[in-house]
N, C-alpha and C positions, 0 to 999 in steps of 0.2 A: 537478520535483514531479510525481506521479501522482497528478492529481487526479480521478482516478473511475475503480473497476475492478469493473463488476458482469458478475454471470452469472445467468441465471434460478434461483430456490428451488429447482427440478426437478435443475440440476445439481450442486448444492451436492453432495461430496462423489466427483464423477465424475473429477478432477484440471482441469479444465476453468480452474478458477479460477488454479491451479499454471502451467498453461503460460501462459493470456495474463500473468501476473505474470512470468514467465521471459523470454516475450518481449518487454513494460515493459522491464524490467534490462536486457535485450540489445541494445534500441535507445537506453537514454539509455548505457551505457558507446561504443555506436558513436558518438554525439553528444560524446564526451569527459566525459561526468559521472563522478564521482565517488560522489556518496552521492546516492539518491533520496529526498526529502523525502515525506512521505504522511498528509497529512490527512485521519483516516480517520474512516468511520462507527461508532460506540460496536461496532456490531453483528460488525463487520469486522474491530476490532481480533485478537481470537485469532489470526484467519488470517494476518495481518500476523506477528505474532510464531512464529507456526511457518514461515511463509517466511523468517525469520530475522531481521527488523527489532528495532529495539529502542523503546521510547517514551522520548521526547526531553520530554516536555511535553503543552499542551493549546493548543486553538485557537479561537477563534467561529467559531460553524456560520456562514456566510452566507446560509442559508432558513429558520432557525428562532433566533429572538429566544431571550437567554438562553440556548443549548445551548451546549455544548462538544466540541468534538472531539479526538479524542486524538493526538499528533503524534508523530509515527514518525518514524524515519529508517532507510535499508537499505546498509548499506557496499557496494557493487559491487565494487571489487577487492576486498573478499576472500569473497565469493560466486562468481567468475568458477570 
């Protein structure tokens, strides 16, 4: 599960967010994972799904009563 992948507003669109997300992927398939799970912020989603994830579902926030999160998932073998 990657459960938190922020980068400062300033770098949004520098690739900044791309590699630490590469580098995520690159340490759970060393760990032997499979598919990363990613409950992500409403805001995040896009990025999620151009890094190639798919939405699987939804989730409760755990800081915010009532909210939803949206649930990803990211196949690692065949992003490798």
């Amino acid at each position: 599960t990657l459960d938190a992948l922020f980068i400062a507003p300033e770098a949004i669109g520098s690739g900044a967010g791309r590699r630490l997300f590469e580098h995520a992927a690159a340490q759970a398939r060393a760990l032997g994972a499979h598919t990363m799970h990613i409950p992500a912020d409403p805001n995040a989603e896009p990025f999620y799904l151009h890094m190639g994830a798919r939405r699987t579902g939804a989730t409760p926030s755990g800081s915010i009563a009532g909210r939803m999160l949206p649930l990803l998932e990211y196949d690692l073998a065949a992003s490798e």
